[in-house]
C-alpha positions, 0 to 999 in steps of 0.5 A: 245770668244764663249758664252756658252748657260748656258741654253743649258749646265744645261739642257744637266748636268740635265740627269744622263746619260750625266752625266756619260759620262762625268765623264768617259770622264774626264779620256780621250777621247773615242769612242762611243762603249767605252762610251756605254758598261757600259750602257743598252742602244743602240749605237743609244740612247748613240749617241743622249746622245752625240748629246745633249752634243755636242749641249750644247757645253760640249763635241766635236767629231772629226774624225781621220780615222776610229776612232771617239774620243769624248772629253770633251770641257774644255772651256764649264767646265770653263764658267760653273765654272765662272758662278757658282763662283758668287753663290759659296761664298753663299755657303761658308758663309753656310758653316762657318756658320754652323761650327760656331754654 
């Protein structure tokens, strides 16, 4: 199994940006034109967006002929998730707590 730099992937989640992208790749892969039109920003400036996702292990590019798809890298999500879980439960205590009183 691959180790995922939390470090890395917290880091590439800090910036709104990736965050976005992220969300609209949760509805499917995409190419980069795709995932820059709702942004006032170059293709350029969204590739390093991407760069640094890819780099974090969040998301994966391939390379089908002419068309570059971009795709959320599940596993990264899921390593986040089991990481998270730990802390979760504070959460939760919080939770019931506040309802309670």
């Amino acid at each position: 199994m691959v180790q995922l730099n939390l470090d890395a992937a917290f880091s590439a989640l800090s910036d709104p940006t990736r965050r976005a992208i992220l969300a609209r790749l949760a509805l499917g892969e995409t190419n980069v034109t795709e995932l820059a039109k709702p942004f006032a920003m170059s293709l350029p400036a969204v590739s390093k967006h991407l760069k640094a996702l890819e780099r974090a292990g969040l998301i994966t590019r391939g390379r089908e002929a002419q068309w570059r798809p971009c795709r959320i890298a599940p596993r990264a999500l899921k390593d986040i998730d089991d990481w998270l879980q730990h802390y979760r439960r504070f959460y939760d205590r919080a939770s019931i707590a506040s309802t309670t009183t």
